[in-house]
Steps between C-alpha positions, in 0.01 A plus 500: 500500500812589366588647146815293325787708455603501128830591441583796203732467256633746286568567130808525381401724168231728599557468966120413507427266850270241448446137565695215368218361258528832299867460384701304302760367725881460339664217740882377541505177722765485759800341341488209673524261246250589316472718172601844517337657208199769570105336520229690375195398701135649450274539860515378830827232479743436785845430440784538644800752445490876376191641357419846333140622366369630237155618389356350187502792324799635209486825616652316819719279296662782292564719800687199665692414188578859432711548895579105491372385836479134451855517458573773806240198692668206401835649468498288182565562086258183381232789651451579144352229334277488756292853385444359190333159698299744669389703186382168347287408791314897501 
């Protein structure tokens, strides 16, 4: 019997690896149409587009903020208002 690989991902704050239910996942869907604006989604989701993780922790959240890597991910200044969504949900 075989053991199901379960891919890592990694936090952007704090670099810890870990599974995808562990992280808050910040999502912009492919701009295809739809609505380009950043998604803050809680667990195991799958959606489409670029994706960065972050623990559920401030710590995590403040150390992101502080050397701005939503917006070095996302290449992207409406990263911003997006830290504060994130703060409301911890």
């Amino acid at each position: 019997m075989k053991v199901k690989h379960i891919p890592l991902r990694k936090c952007i704050g704090c670099g810890l690896k870990n599974s995808k239910e562990n992280f808050i996942m910040v999502v912009r869907p492919p701009k295809k149409g739809e609505n380009s604006s950043l998604q803050v989604l809680q667990g195991k989701n799958k959606k489409g587009g670029r994706s960065a993780y972050i623990c559920a922790s401030l710590d995590c959240l403040k150390k992101a903020r502080k050397t701005r890597r939503l917006e070095r991910t996302f290449r992207s200044k409406q990263a911003t208002e997006t830290y504060s969504l994130i703060e409301r949900m911890l």
